[in-house]
C-alpha positions in Angstrom: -10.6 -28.8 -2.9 -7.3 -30.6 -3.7 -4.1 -28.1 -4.0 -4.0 -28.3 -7.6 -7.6 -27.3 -8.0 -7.4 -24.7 -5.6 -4.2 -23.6 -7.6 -6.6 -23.7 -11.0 -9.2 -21.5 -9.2 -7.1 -19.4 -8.4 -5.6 -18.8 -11.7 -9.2 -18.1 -12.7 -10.0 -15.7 -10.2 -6.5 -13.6 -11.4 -7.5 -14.0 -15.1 -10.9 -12.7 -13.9 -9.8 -9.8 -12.0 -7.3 -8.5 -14.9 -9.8 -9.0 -17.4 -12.7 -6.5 -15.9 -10.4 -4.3 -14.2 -9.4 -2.0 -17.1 -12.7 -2.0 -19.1 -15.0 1.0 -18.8 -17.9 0.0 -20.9 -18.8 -3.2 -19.5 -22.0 -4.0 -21.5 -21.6 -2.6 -24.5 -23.6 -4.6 -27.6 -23.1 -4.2 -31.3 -26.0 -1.6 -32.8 -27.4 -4.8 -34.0 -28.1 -6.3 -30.8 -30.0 -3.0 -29.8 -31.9 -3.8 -33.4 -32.9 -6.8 -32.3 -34.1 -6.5 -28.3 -35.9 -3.4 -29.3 -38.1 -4.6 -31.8 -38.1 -8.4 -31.3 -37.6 -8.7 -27.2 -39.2 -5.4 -25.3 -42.9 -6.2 -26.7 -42.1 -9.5 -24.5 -40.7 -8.0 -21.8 -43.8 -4.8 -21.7 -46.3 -7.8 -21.5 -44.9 -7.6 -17.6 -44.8 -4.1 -17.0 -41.0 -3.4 -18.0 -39.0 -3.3 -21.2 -35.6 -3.8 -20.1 -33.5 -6.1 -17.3 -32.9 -2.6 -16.1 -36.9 -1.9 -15.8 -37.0 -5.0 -14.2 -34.3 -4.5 -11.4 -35.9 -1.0 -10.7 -39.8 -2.5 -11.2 -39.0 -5.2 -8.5 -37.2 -3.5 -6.3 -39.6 -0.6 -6.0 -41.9 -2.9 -5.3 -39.8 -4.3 -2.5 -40.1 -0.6 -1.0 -43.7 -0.5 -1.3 -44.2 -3.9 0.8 -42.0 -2.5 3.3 -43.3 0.8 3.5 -41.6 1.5 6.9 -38.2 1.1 8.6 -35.1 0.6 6.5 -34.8 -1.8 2.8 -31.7 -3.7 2.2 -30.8 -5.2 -0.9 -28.0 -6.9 -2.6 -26.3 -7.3 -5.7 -23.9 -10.4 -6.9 -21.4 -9.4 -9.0 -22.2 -5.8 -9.5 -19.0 -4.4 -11.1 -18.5 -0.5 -11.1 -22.0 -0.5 -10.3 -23.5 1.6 -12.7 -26.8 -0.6 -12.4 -26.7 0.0 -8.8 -26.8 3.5 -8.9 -29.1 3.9 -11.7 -31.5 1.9 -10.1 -30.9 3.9 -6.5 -31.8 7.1 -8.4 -34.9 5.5 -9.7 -36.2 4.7 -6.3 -35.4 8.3 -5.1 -37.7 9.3 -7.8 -40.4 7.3 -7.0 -40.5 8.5 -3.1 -38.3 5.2 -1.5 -35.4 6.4 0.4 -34.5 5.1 3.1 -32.7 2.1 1.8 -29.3 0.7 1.2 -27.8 -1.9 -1.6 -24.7 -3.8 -1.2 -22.6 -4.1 -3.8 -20.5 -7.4 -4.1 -17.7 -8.1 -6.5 -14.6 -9.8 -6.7 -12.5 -6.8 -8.2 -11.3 -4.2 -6.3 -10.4 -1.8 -9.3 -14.3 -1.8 -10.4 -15.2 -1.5 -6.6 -13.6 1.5 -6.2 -14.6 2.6 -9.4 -18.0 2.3 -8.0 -17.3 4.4 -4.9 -16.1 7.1 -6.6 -19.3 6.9 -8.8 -21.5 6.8 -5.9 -19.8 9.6 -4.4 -20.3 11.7 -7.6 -23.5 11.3 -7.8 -24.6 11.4 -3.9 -24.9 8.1 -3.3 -22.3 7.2 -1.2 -24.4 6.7 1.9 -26.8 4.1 0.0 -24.1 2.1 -2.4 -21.7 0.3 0.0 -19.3 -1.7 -2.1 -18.4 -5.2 -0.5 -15.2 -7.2 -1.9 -16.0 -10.6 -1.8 -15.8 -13.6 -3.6 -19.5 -14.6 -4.6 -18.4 -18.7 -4.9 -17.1 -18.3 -1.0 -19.3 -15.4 0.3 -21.9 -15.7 3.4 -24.1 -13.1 4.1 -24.1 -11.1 7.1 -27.4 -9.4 6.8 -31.4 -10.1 6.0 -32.1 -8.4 2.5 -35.4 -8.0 1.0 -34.4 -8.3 -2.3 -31.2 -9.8 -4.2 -30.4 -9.0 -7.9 -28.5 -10.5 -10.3 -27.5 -9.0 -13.6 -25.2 -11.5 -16.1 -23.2 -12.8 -13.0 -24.7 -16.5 -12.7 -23.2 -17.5 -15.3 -19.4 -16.8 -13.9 -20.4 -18.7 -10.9 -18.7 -22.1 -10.0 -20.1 -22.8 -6.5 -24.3 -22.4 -7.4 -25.2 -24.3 -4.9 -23.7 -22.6 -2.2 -24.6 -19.2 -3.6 -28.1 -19.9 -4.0 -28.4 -21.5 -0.2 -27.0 -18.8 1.0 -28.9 -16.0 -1.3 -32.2 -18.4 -0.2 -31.2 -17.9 3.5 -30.6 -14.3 3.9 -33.7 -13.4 2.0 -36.8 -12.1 4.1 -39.7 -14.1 4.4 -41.3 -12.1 1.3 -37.8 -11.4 -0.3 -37.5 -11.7 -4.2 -34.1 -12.7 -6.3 -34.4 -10.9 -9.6 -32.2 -12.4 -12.2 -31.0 -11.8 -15.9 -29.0 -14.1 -17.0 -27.6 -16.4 -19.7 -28.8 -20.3 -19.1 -27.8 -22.0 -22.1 -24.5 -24.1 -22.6 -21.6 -23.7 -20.6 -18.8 -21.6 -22.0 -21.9 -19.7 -24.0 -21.1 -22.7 -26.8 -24.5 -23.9 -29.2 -25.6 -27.2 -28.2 -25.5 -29.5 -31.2 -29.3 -28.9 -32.4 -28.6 -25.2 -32.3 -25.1 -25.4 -33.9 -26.4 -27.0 -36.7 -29.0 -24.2 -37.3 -26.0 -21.5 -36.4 -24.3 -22.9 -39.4 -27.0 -23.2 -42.1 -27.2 -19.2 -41.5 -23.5 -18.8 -41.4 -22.9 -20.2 -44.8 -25.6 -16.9 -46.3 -22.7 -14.3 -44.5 -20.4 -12.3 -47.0 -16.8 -13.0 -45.6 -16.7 -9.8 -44.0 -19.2 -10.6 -41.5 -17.5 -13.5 -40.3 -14.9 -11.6 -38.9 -14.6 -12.8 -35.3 -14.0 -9.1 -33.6 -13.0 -10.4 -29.9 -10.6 -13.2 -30.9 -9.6 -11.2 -34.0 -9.7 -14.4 -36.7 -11.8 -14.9 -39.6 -14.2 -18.0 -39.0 -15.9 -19.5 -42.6 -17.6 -22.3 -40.7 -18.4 -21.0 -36.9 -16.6 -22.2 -34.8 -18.6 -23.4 -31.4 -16.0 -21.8 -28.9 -15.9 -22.7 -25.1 -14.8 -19.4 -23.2 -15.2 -20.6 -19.9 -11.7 -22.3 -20.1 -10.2 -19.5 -19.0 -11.6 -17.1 -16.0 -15.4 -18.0 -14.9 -17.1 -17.1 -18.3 -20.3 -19.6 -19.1 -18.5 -21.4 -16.4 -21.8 -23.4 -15.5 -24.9 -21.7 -17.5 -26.4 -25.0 -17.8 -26.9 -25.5 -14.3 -28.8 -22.1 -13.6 -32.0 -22.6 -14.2 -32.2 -26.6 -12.8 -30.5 -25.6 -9.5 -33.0 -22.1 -9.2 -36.2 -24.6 -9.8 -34.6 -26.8 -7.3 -34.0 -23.9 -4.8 -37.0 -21.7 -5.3 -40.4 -20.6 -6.3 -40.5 -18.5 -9.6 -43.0 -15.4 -9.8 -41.9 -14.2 -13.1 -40.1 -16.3 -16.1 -39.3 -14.8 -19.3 -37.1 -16.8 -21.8 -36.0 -16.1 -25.4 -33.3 -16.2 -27.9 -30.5 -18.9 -28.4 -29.7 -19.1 -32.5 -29.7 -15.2 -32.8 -27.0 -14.7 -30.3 -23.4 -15.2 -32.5 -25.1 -12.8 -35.0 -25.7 -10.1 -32.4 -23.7 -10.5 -30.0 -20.0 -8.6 -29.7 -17.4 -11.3 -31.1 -19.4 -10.6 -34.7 -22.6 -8.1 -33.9 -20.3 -5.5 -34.6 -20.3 -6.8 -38.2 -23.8 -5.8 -39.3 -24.9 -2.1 -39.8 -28.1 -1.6 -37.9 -29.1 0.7 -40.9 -28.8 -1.7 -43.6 -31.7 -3.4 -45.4 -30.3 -7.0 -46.2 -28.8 -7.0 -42.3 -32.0 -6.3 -40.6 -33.9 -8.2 -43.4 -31.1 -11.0 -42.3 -31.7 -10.5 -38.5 -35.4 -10.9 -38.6 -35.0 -14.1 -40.7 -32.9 -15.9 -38.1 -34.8 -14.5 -35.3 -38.5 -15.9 -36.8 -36.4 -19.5 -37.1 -35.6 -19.0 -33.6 -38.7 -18.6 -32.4 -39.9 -21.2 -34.5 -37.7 -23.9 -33.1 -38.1 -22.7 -29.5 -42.1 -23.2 -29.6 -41.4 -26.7 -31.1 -39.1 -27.6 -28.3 -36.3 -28.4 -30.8 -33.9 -25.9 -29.4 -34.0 -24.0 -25.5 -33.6 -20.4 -24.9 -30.5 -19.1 -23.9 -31.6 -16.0 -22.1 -33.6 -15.5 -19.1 -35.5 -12.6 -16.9 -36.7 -13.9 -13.8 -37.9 -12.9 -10.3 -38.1 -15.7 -7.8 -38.7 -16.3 -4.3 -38.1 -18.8 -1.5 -42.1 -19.0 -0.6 -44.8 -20.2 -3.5 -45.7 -17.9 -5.0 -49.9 -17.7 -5.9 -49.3 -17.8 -10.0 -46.2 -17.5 -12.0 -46.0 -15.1 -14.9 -44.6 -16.0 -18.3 -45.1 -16.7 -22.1 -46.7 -20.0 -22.7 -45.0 -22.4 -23.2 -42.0 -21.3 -22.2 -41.8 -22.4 -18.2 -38.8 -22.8 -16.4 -39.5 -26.5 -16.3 -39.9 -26.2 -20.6 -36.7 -24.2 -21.0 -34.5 -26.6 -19.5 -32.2 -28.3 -21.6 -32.4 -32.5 -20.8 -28.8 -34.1 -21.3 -28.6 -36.0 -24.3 -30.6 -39.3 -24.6 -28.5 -42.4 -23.3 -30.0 -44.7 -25.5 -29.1 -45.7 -29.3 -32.5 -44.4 -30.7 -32.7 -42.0 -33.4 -32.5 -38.7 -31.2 -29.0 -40.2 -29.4 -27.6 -40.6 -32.8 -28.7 -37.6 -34.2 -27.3 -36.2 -31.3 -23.9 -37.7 -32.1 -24.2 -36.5 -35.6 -24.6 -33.1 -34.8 -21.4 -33.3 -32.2 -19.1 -35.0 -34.9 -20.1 -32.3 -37.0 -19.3 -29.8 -34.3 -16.0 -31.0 -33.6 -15.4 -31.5 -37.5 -16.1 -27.4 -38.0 -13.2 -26.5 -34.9 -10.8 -29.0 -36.6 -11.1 -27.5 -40.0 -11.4 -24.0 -38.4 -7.6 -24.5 -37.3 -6.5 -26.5 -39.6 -7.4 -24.0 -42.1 -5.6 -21.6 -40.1 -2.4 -23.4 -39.8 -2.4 -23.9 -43.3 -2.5 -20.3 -44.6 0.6 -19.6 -41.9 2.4 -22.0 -43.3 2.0 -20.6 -46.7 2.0 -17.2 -45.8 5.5 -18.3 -44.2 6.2 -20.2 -47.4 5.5 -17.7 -49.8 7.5 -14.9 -47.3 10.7 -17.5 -48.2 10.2 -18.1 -51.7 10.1 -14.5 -52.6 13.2 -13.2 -50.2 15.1 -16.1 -52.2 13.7 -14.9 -55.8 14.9 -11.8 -55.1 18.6 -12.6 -54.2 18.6 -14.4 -57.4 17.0 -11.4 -59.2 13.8 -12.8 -59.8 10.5 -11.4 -60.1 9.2 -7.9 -60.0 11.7 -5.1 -59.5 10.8 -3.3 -56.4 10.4 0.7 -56.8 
């Protein structure tokens, strides 16, 4: 890594840091969201014997105990915050007879780490929660765990590769890494085939709902924002699934969802009122094209469930068609065919949306300046309406 890169990482890591430290609720979704997984997502995820990530971790990992049913369980999780999951999950496994076992909790921040201890230590966990400061892009392990987890930290990952060598590595011969994750674009952007669809529905929102709530602008056309220019955000969600089929053996897939997600998700989810007819009338209308598109092969899903492992496993489960091998998004076609030009279309039109998006907003700040002038010169002169 060259000094100035190493200077850019570095930057990112900082950005990182400060901008977990000080939140409390880390995962909290619009009402709308909480619409949408409950009635159009857990009858997917139940097929499996779970109806959350949550379930899943706790499923798995009780599982993990079962296999092992004596001498001491270690597991790990990447990126696990203040670890609410981690404890949540230990507590399952107490109730369900496991207990002698340990999980090591890795993360970069050292505010949320210790947030995490004194959790831990509240709840009487402190001899099973050890919190680990690390940095998961240059960690190695120094133990065997019989199970990983993974819950939406992939996706701030620069250094995959390494990570999933070394995660592949440490893992016992029957060890499982159980993953949720996002796995579409990097930066959480639409690709163009989705972007297109993202604005067809966009143009049916009353203004109001186009608020953007996290960057705090209104957006009439949506505009296809890359987050993972600052911090690790989306940094490479493209490259999750490809470099997991490369690495290992999946046991459990479960993919959905990719035009749904500005809707529902917190930068405008907090729009909609979960109570409302036309919103949840609107929700299920976006979701159906969704679904429709995704069994077509038009568009990829964006989120992912998995549990996989580093021997083959005897039969994977999932929802035909949607494989890993399906769900992963091809790079654009290099030729000059129809698809490549479409391709292009879409992209122009892309870019075209972020142009007018700012040059709409440059405009009404330059006549909101304008106007500001005007009327602190009309009234030196005496002109226009008296003020009371």
């Amino acid at each position: 890594m060259t000094e100035s890169s190493e200077a850019d990482y570095q930057a990112r890591v900082a950005d990182e840091i400060l901008k977990f430290q000080n939140k409390v609720h880390l995962h909290e979704l619009p009402d709308i969201f909480r619409y949408w997984s409950h009635w159009k997502i857990r009858p997917k995820l139940e097929c499996f014997g779970f109806s959350s990530p949550t379930g899943m971790f706790q499923k798995f990992l009780e599982e993990a105990c079962q296999r092992k049913a004596y001498g001491p369980k270690r597991f790990l999780s990447i990126g696990s915050g203040s670890c609410d999951l981690e404890i949540g999950v230990a507590q399952h496994l107490l109730s369900k007879g496991c207990s002698d076992f340990v999980i090591d909790c890795l993360d970069i921040n050292p505010a949320l780490l210790e947030r995490g201890r004194a959790q831990a230590l509240q709840n009487g966990m402190e001899t099973r929660i050890i919190c680990l400061q690390a940095d998961f892009n240059r960690w190695e392990p120094d133990h065997e765990y019989d199970a990983v987890i993974a819950c939406h930290t992939l996706h701030h990952v620069v250094n995959l590769e390494g990570l999933f060598k070394n995660i592949r590595d440490a893992l016992t011969p029957n060890g499982a890494f159980i993953i949720s994750d996002m796995v579409g674009r990097n930066g959480h952007q639409r690709w163009p085939e989705a972007f297109h669809i993202v604005q067809e529905f966009w143009q049916e929102l009353p203004p109001s709902y186009r608020f953007n709530r996290l960057l705090l602008r209104q957006e009439e056309s949506y505009v296809n924002w890359d987050c993972s220019t600052e911090g690790f955000e989306g940094i490479r969600s493209q490259d999750i699934l490809p470099l997991l089929l490369k690495t290992f053996h999946f046991q459990l897939f479960v993919a959905y969802g990719n035009v749904i997600d500005p809707f529902v998700d917190r930068a405008f989810g907090h729009n909609f009122n979960a109570n409302a007819e036309w919103d949840r009338t609107f929700i299920d209308r976006v979701h159906e094209r969704d679904e429709q598109e995704m069994l077509a092969g038009r568009i990829k899903p964006v989120h992912m469930e998995a549990v996989v492992r580093k021997q083959p496993c005897e039969a994977m489960q999932f929802h035909a068609p949607f494989t890993p091998e399906f769900c992963v998004r091809l790079p654009d076609p290099a030729d000059d065919g129809v698809e490549a030009a479409t391709a292009r279309i879409w992209r122009l039109e892309d870019d075209n949306a972020s142009l007018h998006h700012r040059v709409n907003t440059l405009e009404n700040r330059l006549r909101v300046a304008a106007d500001s002038r005007w009327i602190k010169l009309g009234r030196k002169m005496g002109l226009g309406p008296k003020l009371p």
